[in-house]
C-alpha positions in Angstrom: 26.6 50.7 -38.1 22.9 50.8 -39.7 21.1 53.7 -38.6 18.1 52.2 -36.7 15.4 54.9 -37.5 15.9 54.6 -40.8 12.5 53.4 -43.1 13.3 49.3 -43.8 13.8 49.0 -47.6 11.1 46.2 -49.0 11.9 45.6 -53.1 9.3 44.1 -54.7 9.2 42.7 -58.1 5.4 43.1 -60.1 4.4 41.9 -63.2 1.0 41.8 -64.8 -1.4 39.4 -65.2 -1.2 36.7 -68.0 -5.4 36.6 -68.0 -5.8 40.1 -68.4 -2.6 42.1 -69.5 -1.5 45.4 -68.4 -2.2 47.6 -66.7 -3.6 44.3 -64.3 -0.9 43.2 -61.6 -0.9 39.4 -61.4 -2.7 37.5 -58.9 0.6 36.5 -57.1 2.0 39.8 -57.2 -1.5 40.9 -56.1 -1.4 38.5 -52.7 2.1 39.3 -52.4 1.3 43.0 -51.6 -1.4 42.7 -49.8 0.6 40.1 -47.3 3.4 42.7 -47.3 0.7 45.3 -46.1 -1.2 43.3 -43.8 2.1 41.1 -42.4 5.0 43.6 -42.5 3.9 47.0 -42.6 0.7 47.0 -40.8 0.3 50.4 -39.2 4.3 51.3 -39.6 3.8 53.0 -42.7 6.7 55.6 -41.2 8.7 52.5 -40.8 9.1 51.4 -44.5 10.2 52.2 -47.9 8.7 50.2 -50.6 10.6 49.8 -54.1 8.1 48.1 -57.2 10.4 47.2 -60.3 8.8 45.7 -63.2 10.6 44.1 -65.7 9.2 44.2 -69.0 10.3 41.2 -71.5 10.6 42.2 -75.1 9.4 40.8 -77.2 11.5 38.6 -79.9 10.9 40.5 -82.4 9.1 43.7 -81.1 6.0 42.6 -83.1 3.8 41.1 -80.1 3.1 38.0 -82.3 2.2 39.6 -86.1 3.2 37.1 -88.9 4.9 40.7 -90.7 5.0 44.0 -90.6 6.8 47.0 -92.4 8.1 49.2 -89.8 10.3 52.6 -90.1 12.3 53.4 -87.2 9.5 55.9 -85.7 7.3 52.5 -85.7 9.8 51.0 -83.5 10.4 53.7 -81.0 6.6 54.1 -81.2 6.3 50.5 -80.1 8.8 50.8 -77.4 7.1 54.2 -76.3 4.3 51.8 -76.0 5.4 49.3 -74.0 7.1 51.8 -71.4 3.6 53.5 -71.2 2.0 49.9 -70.1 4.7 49.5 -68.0 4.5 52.9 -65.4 0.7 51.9 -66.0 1.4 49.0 -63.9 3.0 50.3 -61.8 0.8 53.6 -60.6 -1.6 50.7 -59.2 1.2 49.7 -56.4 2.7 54.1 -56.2 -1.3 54.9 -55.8 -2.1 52.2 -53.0 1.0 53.4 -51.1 0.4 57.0 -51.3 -3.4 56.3 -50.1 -1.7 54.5 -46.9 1.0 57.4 -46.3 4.0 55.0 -47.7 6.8 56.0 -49.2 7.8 54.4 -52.5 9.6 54.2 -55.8 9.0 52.2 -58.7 10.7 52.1 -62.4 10.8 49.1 -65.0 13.8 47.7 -67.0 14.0 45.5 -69.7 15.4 41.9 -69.7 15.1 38.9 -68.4 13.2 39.0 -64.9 15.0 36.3 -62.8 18.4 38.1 -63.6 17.2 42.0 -63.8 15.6 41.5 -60.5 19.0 40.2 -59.1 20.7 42.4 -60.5 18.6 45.6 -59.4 18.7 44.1 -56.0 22.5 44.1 -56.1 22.6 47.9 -57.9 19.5 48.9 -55.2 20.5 47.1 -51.8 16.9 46.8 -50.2 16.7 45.1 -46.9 14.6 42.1 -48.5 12.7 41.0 -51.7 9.2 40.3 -51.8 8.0 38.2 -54.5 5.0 36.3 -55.8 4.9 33.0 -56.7 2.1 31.2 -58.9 2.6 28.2 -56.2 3.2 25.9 -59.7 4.0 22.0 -58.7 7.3 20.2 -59.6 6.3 19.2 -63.1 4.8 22.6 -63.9 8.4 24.1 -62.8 10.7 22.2 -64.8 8.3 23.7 -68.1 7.6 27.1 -66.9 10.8 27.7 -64.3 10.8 30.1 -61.8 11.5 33.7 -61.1 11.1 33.3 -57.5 13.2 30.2 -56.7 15.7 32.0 -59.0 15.7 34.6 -56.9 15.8 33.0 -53.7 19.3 31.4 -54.7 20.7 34.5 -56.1 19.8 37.6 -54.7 22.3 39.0 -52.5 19.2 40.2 -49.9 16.8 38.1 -47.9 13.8 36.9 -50.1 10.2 36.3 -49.4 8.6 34.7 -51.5 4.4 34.8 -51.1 2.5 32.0 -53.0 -0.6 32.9 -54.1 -4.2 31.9 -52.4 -5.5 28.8 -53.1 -9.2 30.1 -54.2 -7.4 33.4 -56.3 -5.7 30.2 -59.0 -7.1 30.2 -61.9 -8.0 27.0 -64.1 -4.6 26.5 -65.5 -1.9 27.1 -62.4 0.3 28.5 -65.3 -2.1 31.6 -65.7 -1.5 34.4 -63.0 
């Protein structure tokens, strides 16, 4: 039997924001916080543990879209030092809000593809539920772009909310978060 008084476990998955890069959460991830706040944890801050992964996508060919390049092997570990860096930058804007409120939290990143690390790390993790954004993209957008959140909801072995984003935060092109 589940010991009652113990914090509820929230995962959430953040990513940054395809206008302006890291260290800049996404506008879905954004409103997907800030309904988690407002809706779930309200004044409970006692009452919750909140878990941020971020899963960092490398690159094809760890170049971030140079024609060439002559690399040595510290090039490559400087470029993965890099991206690790942008990653826990990310990240601090999620630990930082949560500390300010009194919650406790984790957060880490992986590598990989998001739709399957995120399933994964709920399976490794166990939270009580998955909280994740959604750009709110139509039926013809979605069979282009695909999903990480309808993904999820079909395959994570946890309940999943997902939180679309507001209709006045969408940005020209509803691909763009």
């Amino acid at each position: 039997m589940a010991d009652s008084s113990a914090p509820t476990r929230v995962m959430m998955a953040v990513n940054e924001s395809s206008l302006k890069g890291y260290p800049h959460p996404s506008i879905s991830c954004r409103s997907a916080f800030d309904w988690m706040l407002s809706k779930l944890v309200r004044s409970n801050t006692d009452g919750f543990h909140l878990l941020f992964l971020h899963v960092q996508v490398p690159d094809e060919d760890g170049f971030d879209d140079m024609d060439s390049i002559y690399a040595s092997p510290t090039d490559f570990q400087s470029m993965k030092q890099r991206d690790r860096i942008r990653g826990i930058h990310l990240l601090e804007y999620f630990v930082n809000e949560c500390h300010r409120l009194g919650i406790k939290c984790e957060a880490w990143t992986k590598q990989g593809d998001p739709k399957e690390v995120i399933c994964h790390e709920v399976k490794r993790v166990q939270p009580d539920l998955l909280v994740v954004g959604s750009r709110g993209l139509g039926p013809f957008q979605r069979v282009f772009v695909g999903t990480v959140s309808e993904f999820c909801v079909k395959h994570a072995e946890c309940p999943v909310i997902t939180i679309k984003r507001k209709a006045n935060e969408a940005p020209q092109d509803p691909i763009d978060d």
